[in-house]
Steps between C-alpha positions, in 0.01 A plus 500: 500500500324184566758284353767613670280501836473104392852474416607669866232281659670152345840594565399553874336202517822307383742682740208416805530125403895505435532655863250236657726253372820617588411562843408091512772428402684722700249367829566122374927543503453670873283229615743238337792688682344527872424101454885454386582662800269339747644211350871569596403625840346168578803327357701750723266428773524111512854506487459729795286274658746182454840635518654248799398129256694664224781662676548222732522237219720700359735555820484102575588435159817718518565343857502141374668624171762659672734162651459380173702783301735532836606120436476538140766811573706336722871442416559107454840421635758339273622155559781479699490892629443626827453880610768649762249507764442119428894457473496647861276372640634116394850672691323524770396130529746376430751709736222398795496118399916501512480642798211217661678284737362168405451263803400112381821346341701165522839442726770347451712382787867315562603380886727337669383281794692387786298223669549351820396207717263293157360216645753360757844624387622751742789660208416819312445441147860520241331748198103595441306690214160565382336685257119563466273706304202734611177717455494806690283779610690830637300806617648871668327664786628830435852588423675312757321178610414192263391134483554177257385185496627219337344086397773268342663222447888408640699245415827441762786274514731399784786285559664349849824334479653390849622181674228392681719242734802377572653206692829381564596130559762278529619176302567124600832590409507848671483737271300825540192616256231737446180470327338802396181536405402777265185590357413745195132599500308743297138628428258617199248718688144675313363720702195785497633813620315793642678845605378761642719841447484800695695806384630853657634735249494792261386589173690695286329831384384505110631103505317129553804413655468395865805391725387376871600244734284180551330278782395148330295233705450182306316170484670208312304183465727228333299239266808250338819406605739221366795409729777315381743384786818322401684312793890365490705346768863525450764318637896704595759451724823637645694148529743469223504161458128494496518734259725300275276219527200708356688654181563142407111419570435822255713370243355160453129715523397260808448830720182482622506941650354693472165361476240693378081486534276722364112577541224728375249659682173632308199661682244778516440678833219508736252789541631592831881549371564858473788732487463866648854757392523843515758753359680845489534659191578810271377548152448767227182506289438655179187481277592216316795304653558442864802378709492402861784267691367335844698342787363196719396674846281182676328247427348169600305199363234261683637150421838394536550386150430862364741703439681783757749765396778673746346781651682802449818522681505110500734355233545567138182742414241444246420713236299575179483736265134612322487644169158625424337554132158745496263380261192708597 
């Protein structure tokens, strides 16, 4: 009995220690556990703590991010290709710009003068031109009123033929003559030109065109003129035997008639020669070529070697004709 009191004895001895040290170890893996988990619920808490750094860095970095994929996405366009809505929208323009009146340009113009008393010659003037060449500005005042000015240059030409004098006289012998003096005189005139238009009219719905009737004043200030002034006197009469007696003269080539002078004039003008005109006109405008024919109403000049024009109803009118090119 006592050995098997000793033997019960040892083995509870072993299973007291074998239980002490599984309940360490079981005390040691709990205590290990709570510490992981204080661990991850100070983790938890200091993200808690500092959520707005993190998530804000983020949210920027998206932010600035995103342009860069949006470009990056983007569709490039191929060379030479435009979209419909580009197509349209170059329609558009270009419809507008066509339909732009344009107002600074350069004229064109063709006249014909009809002078009258040039220097000291009472005769109207045989045949006159001119031509010249322009800048203009134009502008509208609503549909029906406009204005254009003009700055130029003209060139003009006259001519006078007439018999300036005649006398009659008698010879030694009796016979009756005439002299006749004649005289052929014309001029080379540069001049500055400056018009003034005022026009009445109508513009044509959906159209540039424009079709009015015009009010010009003008200012002419001549600069150059060369004269050239040939002078004959001739000799005729009705007495036969007179007559007789001056074929034989023009055969031998000892007929002295007609005689003939000539002389040139050059010279510039003064300051205080000027030329004021006006004129009544009708045109039709378009937005890029313009056409407008003017008569000679009145005019006047402040010297009396400048030149003056028949008023209207006096004479043979003067006209000219402008033909006007938009550039802008």
């Amino acid at each position: 009995m006592t050995i098997i009191r000793k033997v019960l004895t040892l083995c509870s001895v072993f299973m007291t220690i074998g239980f002490a040290q599984e309940f360490v170890v079981t005390s040691d893996s709990a205590a290990a556990a709570n510490s992981k988990q204080d661990s991850i619920a100070t983790a938890v808490t200091d993200s808690t703590d500092k959520p707005a750094v993190a998530n804000n860095t983020a949210v920027q970095d998206t932010r600035k991010a995103a342009p860069v994929a949006k470009d990056t996405a983007a569709p490039q366009k191929m060379r030479n290709k435009i979209t419909y809505a580009d197509y349209q929208e170059k329609v558009k323009r270009s419809a507008k710009k066509r339909s732009k009146t344009m107002h600074h340009g350069l004229s064109l113009v063709g006249a014909t003068y009809n002078d009258k008393n040039y220097w000291h010659m009472d005769h109207d003037a045989n045949w006159g031109t001119g031509v010249g060449m322009y800048y203009f500005y134009r502008r509208y005042f609503g549909n029906y009123l406009g204005m254009q000015g003009r700055v130029g240059a003209l060139y003009r030409y006259s001519r006078w033929t007439f018999d300036a004098d005649e006398q009659e006289g008698k010879l030694s012998t009796g016979e009756k003559y005439k002299l006749t003096h004649s005289i052929d005189r014309k001029y080379h005139n540069i001049a500055a030109d400056l018009p003034l238009t005022g026009k009445l009219g109508y513009h044509i719905k959906g159209t540039t065109t424009f079709l009015y009737t015009a009010l010009t004043l003008g200012l002419t200030k001549p600069i150059y003129e060369f004269v050239d002034t040939e002078n004959s006197l001739s000799f005729s009469t009705k007495d036969k035997g007179l007559k007789e007696d001056l074929n034989l003269i023009n055969e031998t080539g000892n007929n002295p008639f007609p005689l003939h002078e000539s002389h040139q004039t050059y010279k510039f003008f003064y300051m205080d020669d000027w030329e004021t005109n006006s004129w009544i006109g009708l045109g039709i405008e378009s937005r890029l070529v313009s056409f407008e024919i003017q008569m000679f109403a009145f005019g006047g000049a402040s010297q009396n070697a400048n030149h003056r024009f028949h008023n209207i109803g006096q004479g043979s009118p003067t006209w000219r004709m402008f033909l006007d090119f938009s550039i802008r």
